[in-house]
N, CA, C and O atoms as a GROMACS GRO file, in nm:
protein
  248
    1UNK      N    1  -0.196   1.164  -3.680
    1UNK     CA    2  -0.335   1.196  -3.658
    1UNK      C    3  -0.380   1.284  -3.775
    1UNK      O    4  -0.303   1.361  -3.832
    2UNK      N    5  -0.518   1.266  -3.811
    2UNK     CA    6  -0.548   1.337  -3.950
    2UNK      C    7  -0.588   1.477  -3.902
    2UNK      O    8  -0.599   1.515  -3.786
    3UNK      N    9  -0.604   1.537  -3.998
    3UNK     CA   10  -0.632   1.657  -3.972
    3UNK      C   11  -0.789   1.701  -3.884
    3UNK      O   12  -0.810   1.786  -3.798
    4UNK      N   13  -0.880   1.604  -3.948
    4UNK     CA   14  -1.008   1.572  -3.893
    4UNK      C   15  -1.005   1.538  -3.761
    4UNK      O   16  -1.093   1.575  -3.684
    5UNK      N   17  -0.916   1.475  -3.731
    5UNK     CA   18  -0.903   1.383  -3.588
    5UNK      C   19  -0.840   1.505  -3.489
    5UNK      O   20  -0.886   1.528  -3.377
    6UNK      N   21  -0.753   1.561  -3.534
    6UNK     CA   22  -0.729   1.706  -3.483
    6UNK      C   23  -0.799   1.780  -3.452
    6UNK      O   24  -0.814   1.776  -3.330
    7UNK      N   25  -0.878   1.880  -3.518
    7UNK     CA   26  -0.996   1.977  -3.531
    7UNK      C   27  -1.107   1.889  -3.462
    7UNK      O   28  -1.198   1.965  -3.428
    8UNK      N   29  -1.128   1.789  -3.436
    8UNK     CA   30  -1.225   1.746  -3.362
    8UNK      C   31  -1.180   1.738  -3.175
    8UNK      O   32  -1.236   1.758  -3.067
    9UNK      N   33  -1.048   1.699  -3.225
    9UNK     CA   34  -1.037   1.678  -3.041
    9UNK      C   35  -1.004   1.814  -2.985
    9UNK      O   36  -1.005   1.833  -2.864
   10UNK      N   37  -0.980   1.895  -3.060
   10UNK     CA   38  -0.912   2.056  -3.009
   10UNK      C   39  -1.068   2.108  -3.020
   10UNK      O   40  -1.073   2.228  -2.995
   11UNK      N   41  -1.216   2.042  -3.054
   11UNK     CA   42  -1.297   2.133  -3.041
   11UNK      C   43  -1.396   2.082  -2.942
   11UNK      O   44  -1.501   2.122  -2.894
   12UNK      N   45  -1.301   1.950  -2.928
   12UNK     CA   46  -1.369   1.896  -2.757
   12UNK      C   47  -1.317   1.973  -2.644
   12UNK      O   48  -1.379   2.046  -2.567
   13UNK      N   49  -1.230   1.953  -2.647
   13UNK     CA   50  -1.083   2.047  -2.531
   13UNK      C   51  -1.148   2.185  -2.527
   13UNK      O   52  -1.164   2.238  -2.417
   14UNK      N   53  -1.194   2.256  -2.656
   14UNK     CA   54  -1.267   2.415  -2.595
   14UNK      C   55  -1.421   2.396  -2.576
   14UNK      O   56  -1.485   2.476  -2.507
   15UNK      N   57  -1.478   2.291  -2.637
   15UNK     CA   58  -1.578   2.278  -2.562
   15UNK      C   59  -1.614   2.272  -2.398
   15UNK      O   60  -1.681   2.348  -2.328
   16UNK      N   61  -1.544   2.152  -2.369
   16UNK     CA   62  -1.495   2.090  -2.247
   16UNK      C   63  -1.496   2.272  -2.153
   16UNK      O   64  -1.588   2.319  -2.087
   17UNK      N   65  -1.362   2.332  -2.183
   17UNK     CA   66  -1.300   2.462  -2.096
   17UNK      C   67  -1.428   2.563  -2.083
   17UNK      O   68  -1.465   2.625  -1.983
   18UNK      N   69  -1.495   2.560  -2.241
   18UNK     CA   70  -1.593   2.656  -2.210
   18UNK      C   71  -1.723   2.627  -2.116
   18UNK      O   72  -1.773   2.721  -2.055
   19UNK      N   73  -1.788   2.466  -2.101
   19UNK     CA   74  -1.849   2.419  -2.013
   19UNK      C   75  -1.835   2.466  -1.882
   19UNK      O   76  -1.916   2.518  -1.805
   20UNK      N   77  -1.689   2.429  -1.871
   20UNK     CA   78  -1.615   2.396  -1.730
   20UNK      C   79  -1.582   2.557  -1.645
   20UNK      O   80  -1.555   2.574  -1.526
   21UNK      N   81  -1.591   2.625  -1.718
   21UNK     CA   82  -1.500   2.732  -1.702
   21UNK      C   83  -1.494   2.888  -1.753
   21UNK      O   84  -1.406   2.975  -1.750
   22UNK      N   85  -1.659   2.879  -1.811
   22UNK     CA   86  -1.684   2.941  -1.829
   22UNK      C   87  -1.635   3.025  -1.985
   22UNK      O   88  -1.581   2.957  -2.073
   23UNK      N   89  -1.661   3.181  -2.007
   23UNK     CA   90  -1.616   3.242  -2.178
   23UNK      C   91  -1.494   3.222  -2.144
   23UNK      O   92  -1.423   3.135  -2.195
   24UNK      N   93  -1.440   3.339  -2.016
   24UNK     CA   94  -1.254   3.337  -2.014
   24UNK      C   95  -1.207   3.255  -2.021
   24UNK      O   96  -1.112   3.248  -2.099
   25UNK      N   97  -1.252   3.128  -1.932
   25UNK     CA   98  -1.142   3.018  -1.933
   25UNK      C   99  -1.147   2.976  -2.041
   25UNK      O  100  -1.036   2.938  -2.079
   26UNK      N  101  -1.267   2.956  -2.150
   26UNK     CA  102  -1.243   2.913  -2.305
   26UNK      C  103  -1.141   3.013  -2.375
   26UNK      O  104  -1.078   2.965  -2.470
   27UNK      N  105  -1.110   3.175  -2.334
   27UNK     CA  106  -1.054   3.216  -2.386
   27UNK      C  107  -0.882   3.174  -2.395
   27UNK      O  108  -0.816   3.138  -2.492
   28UNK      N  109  -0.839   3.198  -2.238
   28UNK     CA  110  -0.786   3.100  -2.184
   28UNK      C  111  -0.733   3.004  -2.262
   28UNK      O  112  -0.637   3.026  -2.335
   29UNK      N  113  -0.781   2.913  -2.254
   29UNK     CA  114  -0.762   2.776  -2.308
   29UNK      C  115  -0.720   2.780  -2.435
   29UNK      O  116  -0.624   2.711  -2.468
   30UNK      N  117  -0.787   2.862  -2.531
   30UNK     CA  118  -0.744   2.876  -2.626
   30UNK      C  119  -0.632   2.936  -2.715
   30UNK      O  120  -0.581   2.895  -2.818
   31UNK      N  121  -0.605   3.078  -2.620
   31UNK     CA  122  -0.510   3.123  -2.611
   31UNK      C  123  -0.416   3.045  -2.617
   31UNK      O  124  -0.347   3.048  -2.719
   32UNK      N  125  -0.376   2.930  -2.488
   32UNK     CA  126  -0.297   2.873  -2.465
   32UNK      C  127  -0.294   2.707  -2.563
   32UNK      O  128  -0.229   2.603  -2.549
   33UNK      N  129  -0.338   2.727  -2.605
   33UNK     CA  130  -0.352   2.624  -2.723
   33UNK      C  131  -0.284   2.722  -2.844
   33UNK      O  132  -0.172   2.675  -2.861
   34UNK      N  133  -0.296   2.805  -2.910
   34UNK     CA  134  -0.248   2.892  -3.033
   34UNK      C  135  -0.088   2.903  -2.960
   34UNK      O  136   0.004   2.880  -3.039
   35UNK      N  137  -0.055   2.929  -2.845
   35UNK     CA  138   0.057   2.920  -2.779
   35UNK      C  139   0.135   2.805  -2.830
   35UNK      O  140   0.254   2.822  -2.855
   36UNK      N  141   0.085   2.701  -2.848
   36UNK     CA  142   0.170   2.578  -2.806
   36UNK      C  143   0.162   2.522  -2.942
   36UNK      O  144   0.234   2.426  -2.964
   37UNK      N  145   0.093   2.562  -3.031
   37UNK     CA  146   0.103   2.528  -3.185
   37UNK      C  147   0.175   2.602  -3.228
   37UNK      O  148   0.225   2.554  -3.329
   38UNK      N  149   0.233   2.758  -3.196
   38UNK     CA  150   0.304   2.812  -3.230
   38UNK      C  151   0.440   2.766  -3.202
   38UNK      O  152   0.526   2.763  -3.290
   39UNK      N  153   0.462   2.732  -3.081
   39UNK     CA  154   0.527   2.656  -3.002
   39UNK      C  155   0.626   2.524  -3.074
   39UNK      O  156   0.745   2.493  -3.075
   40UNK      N  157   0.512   2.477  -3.123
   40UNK     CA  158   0.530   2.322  -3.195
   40UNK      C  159   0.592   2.342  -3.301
   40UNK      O  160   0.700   2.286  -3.315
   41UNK      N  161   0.545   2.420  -3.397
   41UNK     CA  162   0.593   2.462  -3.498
   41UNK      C  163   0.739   2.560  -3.535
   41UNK      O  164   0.803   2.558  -3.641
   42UNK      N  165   0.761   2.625  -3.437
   42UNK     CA  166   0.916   2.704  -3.400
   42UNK      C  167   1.011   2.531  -3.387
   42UNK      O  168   1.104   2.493  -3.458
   43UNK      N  169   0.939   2.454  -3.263
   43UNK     CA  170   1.055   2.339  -3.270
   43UNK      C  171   1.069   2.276  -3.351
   43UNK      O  172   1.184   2.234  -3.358
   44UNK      N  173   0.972   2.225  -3.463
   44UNK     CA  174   0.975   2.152  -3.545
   44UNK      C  175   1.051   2.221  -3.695
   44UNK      O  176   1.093   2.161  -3.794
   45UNK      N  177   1.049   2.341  -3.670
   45UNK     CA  178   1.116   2.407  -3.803
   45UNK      C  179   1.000   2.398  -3.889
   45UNK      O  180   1.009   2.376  -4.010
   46UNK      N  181   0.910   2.412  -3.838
   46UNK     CA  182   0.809   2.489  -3.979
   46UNK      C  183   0.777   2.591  -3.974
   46UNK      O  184   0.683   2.611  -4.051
   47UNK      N  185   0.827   2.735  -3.881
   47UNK     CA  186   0.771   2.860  -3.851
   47UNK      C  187   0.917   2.918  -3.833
   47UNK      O  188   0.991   2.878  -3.744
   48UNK      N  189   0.955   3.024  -3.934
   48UNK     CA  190   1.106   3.045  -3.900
   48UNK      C  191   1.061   3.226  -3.837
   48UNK      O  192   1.007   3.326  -3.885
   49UNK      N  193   1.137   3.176  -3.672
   49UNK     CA  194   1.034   3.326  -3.623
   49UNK      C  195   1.136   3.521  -3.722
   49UNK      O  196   1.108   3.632  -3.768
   50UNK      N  197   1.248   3.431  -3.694
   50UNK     CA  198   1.341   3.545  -3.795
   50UNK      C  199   1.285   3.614  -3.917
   50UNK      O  200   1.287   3.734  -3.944
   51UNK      N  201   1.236   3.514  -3.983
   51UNK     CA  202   1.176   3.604  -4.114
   51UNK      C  203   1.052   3.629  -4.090
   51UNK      O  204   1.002   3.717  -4.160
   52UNK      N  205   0.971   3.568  -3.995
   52UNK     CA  206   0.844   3.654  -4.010
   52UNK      C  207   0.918   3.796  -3.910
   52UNK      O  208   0.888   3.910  -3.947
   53UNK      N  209   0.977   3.785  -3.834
   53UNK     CA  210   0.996   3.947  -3.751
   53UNK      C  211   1.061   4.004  -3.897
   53UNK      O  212   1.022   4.120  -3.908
   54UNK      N  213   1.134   3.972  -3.996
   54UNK     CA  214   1.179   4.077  -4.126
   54UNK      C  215   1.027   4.123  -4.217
   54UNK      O  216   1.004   4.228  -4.279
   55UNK      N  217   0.928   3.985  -4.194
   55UNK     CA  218   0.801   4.064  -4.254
   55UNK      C  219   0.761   4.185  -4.195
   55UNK      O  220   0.731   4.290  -4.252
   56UNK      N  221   0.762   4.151  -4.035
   56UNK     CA  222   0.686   4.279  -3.972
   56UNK      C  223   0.765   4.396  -3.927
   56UNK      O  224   0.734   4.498  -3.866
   57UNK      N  225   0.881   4.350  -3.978
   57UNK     CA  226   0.984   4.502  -3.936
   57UNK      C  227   0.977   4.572  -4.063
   57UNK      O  228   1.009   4.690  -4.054
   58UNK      N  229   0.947   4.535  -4.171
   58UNK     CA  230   0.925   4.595  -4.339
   58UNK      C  231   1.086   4.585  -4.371
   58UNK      O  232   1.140   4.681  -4.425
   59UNK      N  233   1.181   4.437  -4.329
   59UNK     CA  234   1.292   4.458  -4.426
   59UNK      C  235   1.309   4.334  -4.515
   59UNK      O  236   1.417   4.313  -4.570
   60UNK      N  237   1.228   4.270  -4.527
   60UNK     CA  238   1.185   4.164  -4.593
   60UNK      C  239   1.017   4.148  -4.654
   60UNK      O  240   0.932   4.191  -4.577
   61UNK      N  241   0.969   4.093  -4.778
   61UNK     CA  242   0.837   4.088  -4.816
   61UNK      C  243   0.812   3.929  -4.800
   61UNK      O  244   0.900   3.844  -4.796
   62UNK      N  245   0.689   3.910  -4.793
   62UNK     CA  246   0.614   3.800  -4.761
   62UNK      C  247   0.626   3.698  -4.889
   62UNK      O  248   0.568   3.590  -4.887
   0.00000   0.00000   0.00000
């Protein structure tokens, strides 16, 4: 899926929540969306959570 095709359906999905459900539940929703891309990305090996905790512990630089 392109990147376009992405950013469009993830801005139906908070559209949709914020309709449905008001600010929180868009918050909500979204929250739990940044969750699950974070998510995606730990399984897939494109987010190595080890070195970003050495960025934010200051024993490693960015």
């Amino acid at each position: 899926m392109s990147a376009t095709a992405t950013g469009a359906l993830m801005g139906a999905v908070l559209a949709a929540a914020a309709l449905l459900f008001g600010f929180w539940g868009f918050l909500l929703v979204a929250l739990f969306m940044a969750i699950g891309a974070v998510v995606a990305r730990v399984a897939t090996g494109q987010l190595d959570l080890r070195a970003l905790a050495g960025v934010f512990t200051g024993r490693r630089t960015s």
